[in-house]
KOLZANU-81176 format. One record per residue (C-alpha): residue in three letters; x, y, z. Coordinates in steps of 0.02 Angstrom, whole numbers, plus 32768, in hexadecimal, padded with zeros to 4 digits. Layout:
residues N
ALAXYZ ...
***
This chain:
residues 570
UNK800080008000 UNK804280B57FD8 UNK807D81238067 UNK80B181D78055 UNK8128821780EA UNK817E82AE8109 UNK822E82D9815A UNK8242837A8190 UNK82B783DB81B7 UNK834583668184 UNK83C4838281F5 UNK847A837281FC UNK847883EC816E UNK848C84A3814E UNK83DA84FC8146 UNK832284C38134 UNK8303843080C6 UNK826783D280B9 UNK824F831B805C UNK81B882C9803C UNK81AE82207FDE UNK8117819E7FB8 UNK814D80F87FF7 UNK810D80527F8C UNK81377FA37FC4 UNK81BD7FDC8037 UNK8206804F7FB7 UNK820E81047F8B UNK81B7811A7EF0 UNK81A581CA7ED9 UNK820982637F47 UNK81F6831B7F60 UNK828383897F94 UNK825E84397FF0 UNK82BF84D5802E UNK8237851480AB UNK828785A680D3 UNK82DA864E8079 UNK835286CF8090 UNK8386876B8016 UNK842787987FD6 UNK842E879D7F1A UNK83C488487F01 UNK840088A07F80 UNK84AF88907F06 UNK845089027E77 UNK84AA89C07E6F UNK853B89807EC4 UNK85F9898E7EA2 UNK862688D67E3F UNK86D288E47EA6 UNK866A88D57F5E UNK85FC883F7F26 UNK866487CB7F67 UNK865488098018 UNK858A8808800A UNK857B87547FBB UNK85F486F38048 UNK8559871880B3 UNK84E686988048 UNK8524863080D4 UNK856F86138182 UNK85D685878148 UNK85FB85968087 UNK864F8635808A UNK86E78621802D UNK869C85F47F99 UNK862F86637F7D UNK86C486DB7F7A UNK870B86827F09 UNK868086777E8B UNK865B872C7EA5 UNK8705876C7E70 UNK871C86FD7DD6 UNK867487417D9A UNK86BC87EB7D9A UNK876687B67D6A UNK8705877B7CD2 UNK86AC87E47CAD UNK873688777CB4 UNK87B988007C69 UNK883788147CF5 UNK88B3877E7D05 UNK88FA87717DB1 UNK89C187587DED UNK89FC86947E06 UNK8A0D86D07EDB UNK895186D97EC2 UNK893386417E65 UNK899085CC7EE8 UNK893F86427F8F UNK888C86157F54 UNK88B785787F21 UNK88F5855A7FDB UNK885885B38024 UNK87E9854F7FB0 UNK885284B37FB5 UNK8855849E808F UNK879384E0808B UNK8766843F8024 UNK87D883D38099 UNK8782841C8135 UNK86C684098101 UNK86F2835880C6 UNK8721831F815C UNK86AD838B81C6 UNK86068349814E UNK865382918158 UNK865082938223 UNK85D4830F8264 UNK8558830981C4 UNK855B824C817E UNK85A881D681E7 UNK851F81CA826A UNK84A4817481CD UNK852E80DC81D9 UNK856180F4828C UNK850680C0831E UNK853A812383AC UNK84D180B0841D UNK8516801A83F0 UNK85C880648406 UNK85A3805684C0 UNK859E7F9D849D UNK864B7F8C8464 UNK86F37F3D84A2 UNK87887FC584A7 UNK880A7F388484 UNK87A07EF68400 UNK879A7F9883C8 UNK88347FBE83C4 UNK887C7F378379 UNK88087F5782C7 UNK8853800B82DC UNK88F67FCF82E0 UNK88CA7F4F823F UNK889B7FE281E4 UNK88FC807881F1 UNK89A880A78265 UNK8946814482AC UNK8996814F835A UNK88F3816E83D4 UNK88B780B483B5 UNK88DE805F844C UNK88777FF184C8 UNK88678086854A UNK8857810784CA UNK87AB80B7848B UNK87848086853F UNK878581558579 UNK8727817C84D1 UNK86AA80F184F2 UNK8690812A85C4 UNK869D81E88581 UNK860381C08500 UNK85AD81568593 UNK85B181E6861C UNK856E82608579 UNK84F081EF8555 UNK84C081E1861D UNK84B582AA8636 UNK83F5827F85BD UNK8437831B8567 UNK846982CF84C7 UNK848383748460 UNK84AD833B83A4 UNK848C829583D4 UNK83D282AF83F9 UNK8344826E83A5 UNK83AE81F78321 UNK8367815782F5 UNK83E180E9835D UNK83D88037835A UNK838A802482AE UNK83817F8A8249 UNK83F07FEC81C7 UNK847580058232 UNK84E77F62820A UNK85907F938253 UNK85DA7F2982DF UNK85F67F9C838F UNK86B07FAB837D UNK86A4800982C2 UNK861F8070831F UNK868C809483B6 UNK871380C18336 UNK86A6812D82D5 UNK866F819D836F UNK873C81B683AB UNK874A81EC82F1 UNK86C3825882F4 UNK86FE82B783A2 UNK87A082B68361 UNK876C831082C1 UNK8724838B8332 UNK87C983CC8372 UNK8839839582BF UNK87BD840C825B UNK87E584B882DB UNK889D84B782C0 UNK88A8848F8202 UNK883D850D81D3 UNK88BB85948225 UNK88F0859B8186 UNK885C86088145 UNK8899867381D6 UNK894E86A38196 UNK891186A680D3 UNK885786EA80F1 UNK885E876181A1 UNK87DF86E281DC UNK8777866181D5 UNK86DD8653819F UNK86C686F18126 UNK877E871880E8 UNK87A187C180D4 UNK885387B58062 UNK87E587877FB7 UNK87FB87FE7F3D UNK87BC88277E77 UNK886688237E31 UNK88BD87AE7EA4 UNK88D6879F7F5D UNK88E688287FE0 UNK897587B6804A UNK8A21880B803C UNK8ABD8784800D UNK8B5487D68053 UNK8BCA874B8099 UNK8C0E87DE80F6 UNK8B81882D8154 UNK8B2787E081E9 UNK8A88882D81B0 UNK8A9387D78118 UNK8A7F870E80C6 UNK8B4686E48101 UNK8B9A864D8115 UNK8B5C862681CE UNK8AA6862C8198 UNK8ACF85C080EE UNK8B1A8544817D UNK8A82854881E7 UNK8A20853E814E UNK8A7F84A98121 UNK8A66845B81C6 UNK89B8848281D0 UNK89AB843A811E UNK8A1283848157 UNK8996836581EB UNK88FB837D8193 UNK893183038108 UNK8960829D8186 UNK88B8829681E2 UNK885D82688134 UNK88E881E48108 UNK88EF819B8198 UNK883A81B381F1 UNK87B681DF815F UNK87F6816880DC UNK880980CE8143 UNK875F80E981AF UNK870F80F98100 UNK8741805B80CB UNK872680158172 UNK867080428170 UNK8655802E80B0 UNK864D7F6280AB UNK85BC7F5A811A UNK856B7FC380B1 UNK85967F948003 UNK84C27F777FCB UNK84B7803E7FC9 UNK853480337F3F UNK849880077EE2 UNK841C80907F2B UNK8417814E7F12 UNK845A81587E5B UNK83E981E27E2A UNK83E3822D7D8B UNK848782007D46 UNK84C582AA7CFB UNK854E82F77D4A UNK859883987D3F UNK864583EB7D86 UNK8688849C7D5A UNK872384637D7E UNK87B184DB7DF7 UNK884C84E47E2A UNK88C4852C7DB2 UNK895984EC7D93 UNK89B685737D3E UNK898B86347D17 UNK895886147C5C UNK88AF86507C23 UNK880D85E97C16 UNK87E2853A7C70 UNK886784E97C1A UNK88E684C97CA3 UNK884C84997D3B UNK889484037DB1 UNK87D983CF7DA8 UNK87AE83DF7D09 UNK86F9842D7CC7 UNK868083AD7C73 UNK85CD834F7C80 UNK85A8829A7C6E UNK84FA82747C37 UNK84AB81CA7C4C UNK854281817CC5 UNK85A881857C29 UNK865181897C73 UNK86B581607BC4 UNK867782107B83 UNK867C829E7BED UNK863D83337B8D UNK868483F27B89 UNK860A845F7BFE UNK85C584FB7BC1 UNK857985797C43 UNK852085CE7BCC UNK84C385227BC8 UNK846485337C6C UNK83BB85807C93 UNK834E85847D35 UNK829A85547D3B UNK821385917DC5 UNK818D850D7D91 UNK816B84B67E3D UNK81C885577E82 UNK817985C77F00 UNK81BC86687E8F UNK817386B47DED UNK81D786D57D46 UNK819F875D7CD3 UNK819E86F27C3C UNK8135867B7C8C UNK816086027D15 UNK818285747CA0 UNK821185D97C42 UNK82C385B47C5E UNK832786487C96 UNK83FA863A7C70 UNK844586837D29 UNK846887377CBE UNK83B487547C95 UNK837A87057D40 UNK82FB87517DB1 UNK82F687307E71 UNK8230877B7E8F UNK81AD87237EB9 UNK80EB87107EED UNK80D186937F57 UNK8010864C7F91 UNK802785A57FB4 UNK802785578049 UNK807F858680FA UNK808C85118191 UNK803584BB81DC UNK801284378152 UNK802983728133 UNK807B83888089 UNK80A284048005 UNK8038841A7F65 UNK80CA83C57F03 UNK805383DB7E64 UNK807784927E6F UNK80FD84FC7ECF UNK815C848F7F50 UNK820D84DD7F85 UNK826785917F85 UNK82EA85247F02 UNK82FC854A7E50 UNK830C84C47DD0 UNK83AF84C77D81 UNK83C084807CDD UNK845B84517C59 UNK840E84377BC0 UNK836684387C0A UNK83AC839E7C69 UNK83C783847D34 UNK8468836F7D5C UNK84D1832B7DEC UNK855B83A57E40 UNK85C783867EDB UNK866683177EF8 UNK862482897EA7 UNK860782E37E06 UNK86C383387E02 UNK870C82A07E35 UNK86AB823B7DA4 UNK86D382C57D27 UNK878882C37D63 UNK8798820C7D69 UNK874181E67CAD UNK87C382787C71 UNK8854821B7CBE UNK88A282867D37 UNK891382187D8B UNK891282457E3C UNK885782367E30 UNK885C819E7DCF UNK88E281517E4B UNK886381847EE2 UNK87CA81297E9F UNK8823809B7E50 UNK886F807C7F08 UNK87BC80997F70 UNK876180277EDF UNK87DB7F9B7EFF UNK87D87FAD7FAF UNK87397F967FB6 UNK87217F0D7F1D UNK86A77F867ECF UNK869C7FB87DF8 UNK869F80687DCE UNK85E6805F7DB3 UNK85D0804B7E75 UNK8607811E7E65 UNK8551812D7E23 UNK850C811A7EE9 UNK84E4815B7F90 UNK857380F57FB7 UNK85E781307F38 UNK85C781E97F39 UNK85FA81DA7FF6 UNK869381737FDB UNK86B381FE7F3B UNK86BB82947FBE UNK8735821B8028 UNK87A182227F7F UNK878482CC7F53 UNK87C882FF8010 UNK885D828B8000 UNK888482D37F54 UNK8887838E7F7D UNK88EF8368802E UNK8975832A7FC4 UNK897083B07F3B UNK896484437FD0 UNK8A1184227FEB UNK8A3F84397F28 UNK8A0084B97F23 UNK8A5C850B7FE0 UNK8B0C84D37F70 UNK8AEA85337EE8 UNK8AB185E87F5E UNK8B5A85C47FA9 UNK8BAA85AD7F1B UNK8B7686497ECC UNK8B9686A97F6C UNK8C4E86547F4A UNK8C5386957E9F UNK8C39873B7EE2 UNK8B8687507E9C UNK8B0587AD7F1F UNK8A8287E87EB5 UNK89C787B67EFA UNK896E88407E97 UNK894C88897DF1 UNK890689417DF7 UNK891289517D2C UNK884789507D34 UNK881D899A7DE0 UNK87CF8A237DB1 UNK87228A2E7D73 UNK87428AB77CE8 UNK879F8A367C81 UNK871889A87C7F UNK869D89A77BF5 UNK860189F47C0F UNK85A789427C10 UNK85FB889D7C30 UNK85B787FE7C81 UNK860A876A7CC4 UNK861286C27D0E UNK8673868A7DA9 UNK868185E17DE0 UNK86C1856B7E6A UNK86B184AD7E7D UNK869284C47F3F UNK8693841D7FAB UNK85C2842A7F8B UNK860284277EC0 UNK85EB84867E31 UNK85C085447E7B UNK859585E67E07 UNK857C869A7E00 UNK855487007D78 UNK855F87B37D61 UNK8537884D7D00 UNK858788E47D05 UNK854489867CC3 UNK85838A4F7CD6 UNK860C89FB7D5E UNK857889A37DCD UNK853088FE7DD8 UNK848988F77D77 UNK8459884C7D97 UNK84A587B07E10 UNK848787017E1E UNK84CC86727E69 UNK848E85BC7E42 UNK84E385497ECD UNK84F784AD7EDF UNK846C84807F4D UNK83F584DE7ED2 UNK8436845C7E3F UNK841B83CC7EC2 UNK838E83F77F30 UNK8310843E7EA8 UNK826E840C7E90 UNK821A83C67DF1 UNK822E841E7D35 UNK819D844B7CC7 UNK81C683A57C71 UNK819C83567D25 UNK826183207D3B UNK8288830B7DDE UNK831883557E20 UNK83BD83057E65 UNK838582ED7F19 UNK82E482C07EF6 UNK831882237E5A UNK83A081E37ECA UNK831181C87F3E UNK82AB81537ED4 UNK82CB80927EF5 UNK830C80BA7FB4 UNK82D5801F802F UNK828A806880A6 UNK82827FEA814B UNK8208805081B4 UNK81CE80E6818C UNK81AE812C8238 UNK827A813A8238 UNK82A7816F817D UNK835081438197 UNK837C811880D9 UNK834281C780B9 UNK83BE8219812F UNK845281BA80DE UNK841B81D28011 UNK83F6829A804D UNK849E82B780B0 UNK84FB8257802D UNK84F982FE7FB7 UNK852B83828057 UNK848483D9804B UNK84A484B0806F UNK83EB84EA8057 UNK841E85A88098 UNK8498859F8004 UNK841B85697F94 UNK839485ED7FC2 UNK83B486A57FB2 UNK8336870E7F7B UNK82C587BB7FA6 UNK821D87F47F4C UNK826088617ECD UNK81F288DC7EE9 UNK822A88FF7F78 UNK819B88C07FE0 UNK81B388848095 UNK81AB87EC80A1 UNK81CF87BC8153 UNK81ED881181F2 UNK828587CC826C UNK828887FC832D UNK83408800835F UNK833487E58414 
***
């Protein structure tokens, strides 16, 4: 008999999602995915100075702030044609490089693991036991017998106080959960540990950035960090050594920690290798240049879709290829609501009548979510760590290539096993892995220059506004550890005429297309076993799998300028 249920708010995840999915014979046969909540940014950007964007757009989000920067500044850069100093090139790549490292680990602990860990049965387990499959795995030195024994009494007395904080109302003792106690004992010291690996390594956005979150040292034209090997106020050799040292123990942490507890908890979970597919298309804009030259030529992940799980033919990626929908919506287009809009014609108004809570379920005939529908080709597409690692791998990048040759065989698995819940976790596990090794490339080459007696971090040839065009529009992008991340401008008379960002939660978590094609989240759903659906476990895990940031993914005001909502700041 068919069974509609609701989940909502998904935790464990960065803003306000809702799912909804109609269960038949134990299955999900159809799923709805919406952002119940909204937040303005892009508007306010109109009649603004293109060169202060940046600063306004880290703000989509508490926790995504880097990128944003990023993407903000090549969309100017773009437009205005300004190519930036090598300095720069390697800074951001650091910045960008460490952020992707950090939210890895950080979503792979504190977001995902507790949908294959059972904290509760961790309580169960025997610290020599324990520690001796620790041992068997990895030569990470806090895995001894009284090691796990404090970790197990410290989660014990925790779990005795009745004040269970992120460990509340979770769906222990399942009949999903199928790890033995020890793995689950292991997986909670990892997951403390991560706690205090993930405050020190991201010092590092402290010395290049000012601080962390929102850097301040980003910069159209380059970086506002000072290399002078001879000032203290300035990116010298003692901070390239800290830098380095910062860089050696976070690699080590996902070499020796991540990796291994991945493909510890992997094997008892190999069926979800065959669940959560989705649509199959996959898209990656492709970052991290590798040398100064212009274009996307020279990207360490390189820029490409795969349609149809095709991994023997990954096919060039056009931006000018995309378009947003409003269909099931709650916002209004001009041209009608079933037109697509490409991000530089975009409109961020809206009209909304439909329901407000209290209900049972969302109209999802008509307007559902505060999402867009992102389209390529009029076709959903896939972005996040599984999509640049796919588009990477199929191009043959050989560190990528080595890294998912090495997790596949670990785990006895075909490349098609990628195309999963399971393998889009295990991808961010190799995407992590990847960039902690490159970071450190990338640290030789700053110092290197810094050798060579070249300091420059910024190029002022286009700084000021009287030599830009009178119009010019462009597109920034960043593959940002949530994938494939863009913002579009268009600059008229010196001031920004029209901004929009399409992130990657608004590719993954958007509803249905006038065609009636589901979005990412919502086709990965189809097919999920669901074992009782008064604890929607199998939900949690397909939904966390893709990193969900719904404040990211939702940033609008009524253009008219119409209040919307009233907040009491107490």
């Amino acid at each position: 008999m068919a069974q509609r249920i609701a989940v909502d708010p998904i935790t464990r995840i960065e803003g306000h999602l809702r799912i909804e999915a109609r269960l038949d014979g134990g299955k999900i046969a159809e799923a709805w995915s919406s952002s119940t909540a909204f937040r303005g940014i892009e508007t306010i950007l109109k009649g603004r100075d293109p060169r202060d964007a940046h600063h306004f757009t880290q703000r989509f989000c508490g926790v995504c702030t880097t990128v944003h920067s990023m993407a903000s500044i090549r969309a100017v850069e773009d437009a205005l044609k300004i190519q930036i100093p090598d300095n720069a090139r390697l800074i951001r790549n650091l910045i960008m490089g460490i952020q992707n490292v950090q939210d890895h680990v950080i979503h792979f602990y504190h977001l995902h693991a507790l949908d294959w860990v059972d904290i509760v049965s961790a309580l169960k387990a025997d610290p020599a036991k324990t520690a001796q499959i620790a041992q068997s795995i990895s030569d990470w030195p806090n895995s001894s017998p009284e090691y796990f024994q404090q970790v197990r009494d410290r989660i014990a007395a925790f779990a005795g106080t009745g004040r269970l904080g992120p460990f509340q109302n979770a769906y222990w003792g399942h009949p999903a959960y199928k790890l033995p106690p020890e793995v689950n004992l292991i997986g909670v010291a990892h997951y403390l540990e991560a706690l205090e690996w993930q405050k020190d390594v991201i010092r590092i956005h402290a010395i290049l950035g000012s601080k962390n979150p929102h850097p301040q040292t980003f910069l159209v034209g380059g970086m506002a960090i000072p290399v002078d090997p001879d000032s203290q106020n300035a990116l010298n050799a003692d901070k390239i050594a800290l830098i380095r040292k910062l860089l050696r123990k976070a690699r080590a942490f996902v070499e020796q920690v991540y990796i291994p507890d991945l493909l510890a908890v992997a094997p008892a979970y190999l069926d979800w290798a065959g669940i959560g597919g989705g649509t199959g298309n996959y898209l990656s804009y492709g970052d991290f240049p590798m040398d100064n030259s212009p274009g996307t030529g020279s990207l360490f992940f390189p820029r490409g879709i795969i349609m149809g799980k095709d991994l023997a033919n990954v096919q060039p990626m056009d931006e000018k290829k995309i378009s947003e929908y409003v269909t099931h919506s709650w916002y209004s287009y001009s041209k009608g609501d079933n037109a697509g809009l490409h991000p530089y014609d975009g409109e961020t108004s809206h009209k909304y009548t439909g329901p407000r809570p209290p209900y049972e379920f969302l109209d999802t005939d008509g307007k559902y979510s505060w999402v867009k529908s992102p389209r390529y080709l009029d076709q959903p597409m896939e972005v996040g760590p599984l999509a640049r690692v796919l588009v990477a791998y199929g191009k043959g990048v050989p560190e990528v290539k080595a890294a998912v040759d090495f997790v596949l065989g670990k785990l006895g698995a075909p490349a098609s096993a990628l195309f999963s819940t399971l393998g889009r976790t295990a991808a961010r596990g190799v995407d992590c892995l990847v960039l902690a090794q490159k970071n450190e490339q990338w640290l030789d080459q700053l110092a290197n220059n810094m050798g060579r007696g070249i300091y420059e971090t910024f190029n002022k040839e286009k700084w000021d506004p009287s030599t830009w065009p009178r119009e010019a529009q462009g597109f920034g992008y960043h593959e940002a550890p949530r994938g494939a991340l863009g913002h579009w401008i268009r600059i008229e008379h010196g001031q920004i005429a029209n901004y929009q960002a399409v992130v990657p939660s608004t590719w993954n978590a958007g509803p249905r297309d006038p065609k009636g094609q589901p979005g990412p989240y919502e086709a990965a759903l189809v097919g999920t076993p669901i074992a009782d659906p008064q604890k929607p476990l199998e939900i949690l895990r397909t939904i966390h799998s893709f990193d969900p940031c719904l404040a990211c993914a939702v940033h609008v005001l009524d253009g008219t300028g119409t209040e919307i909502v009233k907040v009491r700041a107490l």
